[in-house]
Structure formats: C-alpha cells, structure tokens
N, C-alpha and C positions, 0 to 999 in steps of 0.2 A: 493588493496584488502588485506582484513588483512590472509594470506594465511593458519596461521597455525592455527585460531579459526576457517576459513570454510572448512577445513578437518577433523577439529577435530569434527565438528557436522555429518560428514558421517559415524561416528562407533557407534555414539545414536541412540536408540531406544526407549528411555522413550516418554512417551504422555503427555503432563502439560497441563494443561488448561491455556486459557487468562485472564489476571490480569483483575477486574471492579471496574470503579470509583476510580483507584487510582492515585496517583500523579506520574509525571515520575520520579522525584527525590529522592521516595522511591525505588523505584528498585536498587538498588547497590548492593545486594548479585550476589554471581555472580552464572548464570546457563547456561545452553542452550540455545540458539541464535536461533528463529523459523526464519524459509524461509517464504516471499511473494513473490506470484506472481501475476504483476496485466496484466489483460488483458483487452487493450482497441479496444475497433471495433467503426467503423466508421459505419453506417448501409445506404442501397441504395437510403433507403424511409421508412416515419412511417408505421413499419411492428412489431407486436407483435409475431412472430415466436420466435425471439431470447429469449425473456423474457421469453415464454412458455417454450421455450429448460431448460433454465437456473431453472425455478424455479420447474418445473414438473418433469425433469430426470436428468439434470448436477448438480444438486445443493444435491439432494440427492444422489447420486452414491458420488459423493465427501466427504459427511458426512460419506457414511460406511468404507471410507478409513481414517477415521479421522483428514477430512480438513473441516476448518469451509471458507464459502464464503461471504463475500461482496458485494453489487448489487447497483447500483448507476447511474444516468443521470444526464445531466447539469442541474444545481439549474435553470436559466433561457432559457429561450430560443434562441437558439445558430444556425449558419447557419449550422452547421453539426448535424447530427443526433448522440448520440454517447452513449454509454453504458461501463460503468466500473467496471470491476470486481475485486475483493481482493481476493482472493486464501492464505490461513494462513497454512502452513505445520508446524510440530511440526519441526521439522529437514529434513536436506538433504537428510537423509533415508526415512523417509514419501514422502517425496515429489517424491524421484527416484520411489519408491513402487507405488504410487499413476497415474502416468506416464503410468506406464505399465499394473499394474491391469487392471484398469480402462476397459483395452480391451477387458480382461479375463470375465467380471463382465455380465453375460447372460443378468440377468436384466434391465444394464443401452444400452447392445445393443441392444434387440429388442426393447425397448422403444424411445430409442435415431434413429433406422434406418428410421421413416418417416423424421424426422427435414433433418436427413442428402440426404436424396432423393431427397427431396422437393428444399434444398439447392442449389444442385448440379446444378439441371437443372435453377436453377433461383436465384442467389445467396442471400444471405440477405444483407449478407455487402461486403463493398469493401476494407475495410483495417484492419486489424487484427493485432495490436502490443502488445507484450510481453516484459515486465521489471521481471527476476529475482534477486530478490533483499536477502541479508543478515541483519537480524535488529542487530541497533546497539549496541556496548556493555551497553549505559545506562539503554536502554529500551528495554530487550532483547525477552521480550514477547508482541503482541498487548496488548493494555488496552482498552476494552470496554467503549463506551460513556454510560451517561446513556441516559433514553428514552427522557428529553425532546430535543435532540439533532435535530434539522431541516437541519440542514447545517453542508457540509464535506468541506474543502480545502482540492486539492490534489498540490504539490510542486514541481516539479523534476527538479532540481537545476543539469546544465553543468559544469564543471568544463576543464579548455584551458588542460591540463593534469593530470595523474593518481596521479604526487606528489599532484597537487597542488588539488584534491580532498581527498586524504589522512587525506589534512592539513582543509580543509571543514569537515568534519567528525569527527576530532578530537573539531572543533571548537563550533558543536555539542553536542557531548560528554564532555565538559570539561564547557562549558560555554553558549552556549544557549537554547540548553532545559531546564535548570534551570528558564532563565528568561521566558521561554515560558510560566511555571508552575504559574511564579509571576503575570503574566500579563490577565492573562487567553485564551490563547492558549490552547487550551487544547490536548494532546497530546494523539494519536491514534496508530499510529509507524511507524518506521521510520528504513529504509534500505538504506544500499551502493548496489549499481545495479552491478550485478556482470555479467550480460547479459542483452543484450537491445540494440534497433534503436539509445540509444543517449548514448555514454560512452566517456569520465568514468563521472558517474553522481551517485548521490541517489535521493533516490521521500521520502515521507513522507506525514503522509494524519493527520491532527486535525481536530477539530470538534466545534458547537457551538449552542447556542440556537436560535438565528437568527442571520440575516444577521447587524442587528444593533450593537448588542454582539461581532459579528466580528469583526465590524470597530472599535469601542471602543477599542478592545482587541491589534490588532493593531499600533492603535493611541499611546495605553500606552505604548507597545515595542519601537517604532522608538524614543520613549523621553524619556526612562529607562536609567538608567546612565550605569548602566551596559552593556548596548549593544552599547553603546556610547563609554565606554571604549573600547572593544574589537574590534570594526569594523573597530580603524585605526592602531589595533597591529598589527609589521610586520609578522609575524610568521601567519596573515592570509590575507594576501594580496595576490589577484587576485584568491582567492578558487573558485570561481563561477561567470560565465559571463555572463552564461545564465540562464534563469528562467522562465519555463512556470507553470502556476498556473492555474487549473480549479476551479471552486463553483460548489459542487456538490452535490444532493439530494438522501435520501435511498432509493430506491425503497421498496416497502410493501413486498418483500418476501428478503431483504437485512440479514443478519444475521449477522451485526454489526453495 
C-alpha cells in the first residue's frame, strides 16, 4: 500500500465529480485518489428484497452523502445468485463520514427498518464480502462508460505477497492501462485493496458494448507487442497468481 497517498487523502474534503468518456491515459494530472468499495452478496434464492433495498433507500441515503453507486449481476446465468455493488467515495473523509452518518440519516432509517426486519428473521443472503479499495495513481478518479455499454468485467487479481503486488500495480500504472486504452478495454477504475477476503490483491472493473467487443478486445491485448514485451520483464515476475474474473450486467437502477 502506497501508505503516504492514502493518508494523505484523509485530510481532503473536496468533492470532484467522475471523469466520462475519457481515456485512461489522459488522466496524468495529478489529484485526489477517490475510495471504492464493492460489495458482493451471494443471495439465498431469487429474492428482489435486496434490489428494492438498494435502489429505493441504500442507493439514495448514499447519494445525499455524496457517494455515487454501481448495481450489477452476473452477465449470464451462474449457479450462485449474486449482486455487485460499486460504492465511489470522493476520499477517505467521505467514505469515514458516509459510514457513520448514514445512521444518523432519520430518512434512510425509517425507510430502511422494514428490509432489515424482514432480513433478520429470514435472511436474504448468506455471504456478504467487502473489498476497500484505493484507485490507482493513473486513473485516479472512476471514468464513466458511456450508454451503449452492456457488459462490465470485474478482475481482482491475488498477488503470492504485498512486494510482489506493489510491483502488479505499478505494472498497471506504468504500462498496461495504456495498452488497455489501445486495444479497447475500456477502463472504468481500478484500485489496490487495502481491505478484503483476499489480500494483498486489487480488483478493477472495464467495460464494453458486447460480449463480442470483449473477446475481440482481448484477442488484440494478448498479441499487442507491448504487453508481450512487459509480461516476461523481471521486475514483474510472479505479481499475480491468481485471478477471478466475473461478466457482469448494469442493473436498470446501476448508476454507472
């Protein structure tokens, strides 16, 4: 973890809006670094209480604290039931503020107390994981897809230790979000996990216009010269061992 940029984002208070439609390789001024957090639930059975929760009271109590949300299920049909969420804090400060309010907020808790009664006695879901993530220096703010966007990839790449994710993230930041930009990858953003079920690791989520667009895009990375170059330099050997990758679709109240 790069220790002295995510302290330095807990004394900001500024609010920036997310970049749209831009390239990741325009971003190089340098600014404040926003926090994700994604939350994935496993769910017990096809139940629409969660979606209700999310898009009727969690999704806006989150917006008056000035967090935009992401909403998302498996592109295809999968033996788990499973819903993703993107949580965008402008900074560590929104995010700690955001944490605690939230309880304070009259609105989001008489509205939110039926989901959580309901819950209680009869659970919805049975696995609940949290990745808080820091974006990286390239791409230091999410970049909105545009609308004809169908299909999300999300990444979250293990790394055997914290060096040798270090040396993953630089490899990132110095050289393959570039070729991601060439290839058409289209880049959505991308965080080191500074909390989570799997560390040390980052996740990163792109985007695309179909699942055709995908494989194409791809195809063209794995035979880019450039990533041919870098994938057998020592300096990033053994960053990443493991790698689970979902296809993921917006749901209609997603706000990215």
């Amino acid at each position: 973890m790069q220790r002295r940029n995510f302290m330095k984002t807990a004394g900001l208070l500024a609010i920036t809006p997310a970049f749209k439609g831009t390239a990741a390789t325009t971003l190089t001024k340098a600014t404040e670094k926003e926090i994700f957090e994604w939350r994935i639930y496993t769910l017990e059975e096809e139940n629409p209480a969660l979606d209700i929760f999310y898009q009727q009271t969690f999704i806006p109590a989150c917006n008056r604290l000035q967090v935009t949300v992401g909403a998302f299920a498996p592109y295809k049909k999968t033996e788990k039931i499973q819903r993703f969420y993107l949580l965008v804090y402008p900074n560590l400060a929104v995010y700690h503020n955001a944490k605690t309010s939230i309880w304070k907020d009259e609105t989001f808790r008489k509205a939110a107390q039926p989901f959580y009664d309901a819950s209680a006695a009869k659970p919805v879901y049975s696995v609940f994981e949290s990745f808080l993530c820091e974006a990286f220096d390239r791409v230091p703010r999410l970049i909105k897809p545009d609308s004809s966007r169908t299909l999300f990839e999300f990444r979250n790449y293990k790394s055997p230790n914290e060096e040798a994710n270090q040396r993953k993230v630089k490899m990132f930041n110095v050289d393959e979000i570039a070729i991601f930009d060439a290839v058409g990858i289209n880049s959505v953003c991308y965080g080191e996990v500074l909390s989570g079920p799997r560390m040390p690791s980052l996740i990163y989520l792109t985007w695309y216009k179909d699942e055709p667009t995908r494989d194409e895009a791809w195809n063209k990375f794995s035979s880019h010269p450039d990533w041919n170059r870098i994938r057998t330099l020592p300096e990033y050997a053994h960053t990443a061992t493991d790698n689970v990758s979902h296809l993921l679709a917006p749901l209609p109240y997603s706000q990215i």
